[in-house]
N, C-alpha and C positions, 0 to 999 in steps of 0.2 A: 504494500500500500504506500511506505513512503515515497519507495521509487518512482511509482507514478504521480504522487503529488508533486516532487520533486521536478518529473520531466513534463509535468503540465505547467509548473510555474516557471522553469526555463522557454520553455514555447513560450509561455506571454513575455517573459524581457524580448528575446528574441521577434516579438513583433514590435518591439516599444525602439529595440538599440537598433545602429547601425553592422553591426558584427555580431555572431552569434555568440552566446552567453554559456556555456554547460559546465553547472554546480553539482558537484556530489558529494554528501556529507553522511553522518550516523543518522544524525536527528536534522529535523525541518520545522519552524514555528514559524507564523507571519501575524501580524494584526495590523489589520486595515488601518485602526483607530491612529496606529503610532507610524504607521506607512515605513514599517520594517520586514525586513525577512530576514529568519537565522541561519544558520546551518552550521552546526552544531557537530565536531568530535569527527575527525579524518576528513576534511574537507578537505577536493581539488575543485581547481577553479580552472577555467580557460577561457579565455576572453581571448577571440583572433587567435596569433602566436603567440599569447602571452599567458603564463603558468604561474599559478600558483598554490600551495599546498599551506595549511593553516589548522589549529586547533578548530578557529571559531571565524564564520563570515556574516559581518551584518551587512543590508543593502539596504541603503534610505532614497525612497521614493518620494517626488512632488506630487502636485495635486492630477496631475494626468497619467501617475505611476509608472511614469521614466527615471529609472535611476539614476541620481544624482550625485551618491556616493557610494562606494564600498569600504568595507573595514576588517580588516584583518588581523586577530590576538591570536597569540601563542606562537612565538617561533616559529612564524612567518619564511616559505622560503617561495621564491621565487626567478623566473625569467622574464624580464622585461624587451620587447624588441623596439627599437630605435624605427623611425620612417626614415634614417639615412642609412640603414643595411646592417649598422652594430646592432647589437644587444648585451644585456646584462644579465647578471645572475646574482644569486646575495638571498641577506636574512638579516629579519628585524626582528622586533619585539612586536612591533604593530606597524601595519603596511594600511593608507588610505591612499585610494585611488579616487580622483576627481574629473570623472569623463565629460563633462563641458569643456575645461580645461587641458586633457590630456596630463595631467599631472599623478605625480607618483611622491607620495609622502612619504617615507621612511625613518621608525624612529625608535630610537634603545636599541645596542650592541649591533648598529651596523654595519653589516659586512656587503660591500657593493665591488664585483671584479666583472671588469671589463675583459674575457678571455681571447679574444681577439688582439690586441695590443699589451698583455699580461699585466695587466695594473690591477690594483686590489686599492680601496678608498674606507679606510674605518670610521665613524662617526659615530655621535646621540641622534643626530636628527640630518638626512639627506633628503631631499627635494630634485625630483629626476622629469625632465622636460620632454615627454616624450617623442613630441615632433622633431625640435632640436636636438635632442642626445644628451643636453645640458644637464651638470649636476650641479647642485651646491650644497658644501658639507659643513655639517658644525658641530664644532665638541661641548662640551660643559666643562666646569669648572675641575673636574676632577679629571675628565679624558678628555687628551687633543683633540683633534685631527691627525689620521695619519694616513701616508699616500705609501705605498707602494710602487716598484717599477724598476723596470729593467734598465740600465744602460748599456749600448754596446762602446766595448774599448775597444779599440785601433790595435788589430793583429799584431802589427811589428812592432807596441810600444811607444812608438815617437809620438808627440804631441800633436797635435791639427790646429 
């Protein structure tokens, strides 16, 4: 039974978004009143190319029941794809997605690598641009920012 409530309320995002939507979790709650949906204990998510695996996913809807947000607790892991052909990969503590915006929230013990160019980005709170590729990282008081990344040296040593 939940599977199909499940893949009936995926159909409706799916007629509401531009990309299709498919949620699958243990548990499913929704209330009209508060224009949320849960999904609850082994959730994957896939929006387009974009993956994400979470404890817990809320979706907040406006008044014509297009999602406006997603939210993702518990060790958050995710693939994020770039519209200039990168993509990311990483994990938070809690991951909000903002699809008017295409924006990617990211925040507590983030680990954001860019595998394609081998850089790893650690922060509390990253902000990921999806059209652009744009990130911007920020520490708190207790932890930097830290960047990872490769340099190449010069085979023969000498200086450039």
């Amino acid at each position: 039974m939940r599977k199909i409530v499940t893949a009936l309320f995926c159909a409706a995002i799916t007629l509401v978004a531009a990309e299709n939507v498919e949620i699958t979790a243990d548990h499913f709650e929704a209330s009209q009143l508060k224009k949320i949906t849960e999904f609850i204990g082994n959730v994957h998510m896939k929006k387009g190319s974009d993956e994400l695996n979470a404890s817990k996913v809320v979706v907040y809807f406006d008044e014509k029941r297009r999602p406006i947000r997603y939210e993702a607790v518990g060790e958050s892991r995710f693939i994020i794809h770039m519209q200039n052909g990168s993509y990311y990969t990483g994990r938070a503590d809690r991951l909000v997605y903002r699809p008017d915006r295409e924006l990617y929230e990211l925040y507590g013990n983030v680990v954001l690598k860019e595998p394609k160019l081998d850089r790893t980005i650690i922060g509390e709170k990253v902000v990921v641009e999806k059209s652009s590729g744009r990130a911007n990282v920020e520490g708190d008081d207790g932890k930097p920012v830290k960047f990872i990344f490769k340099v190449e040296e010069p085979s023969d040593g000498k200086d450039r």
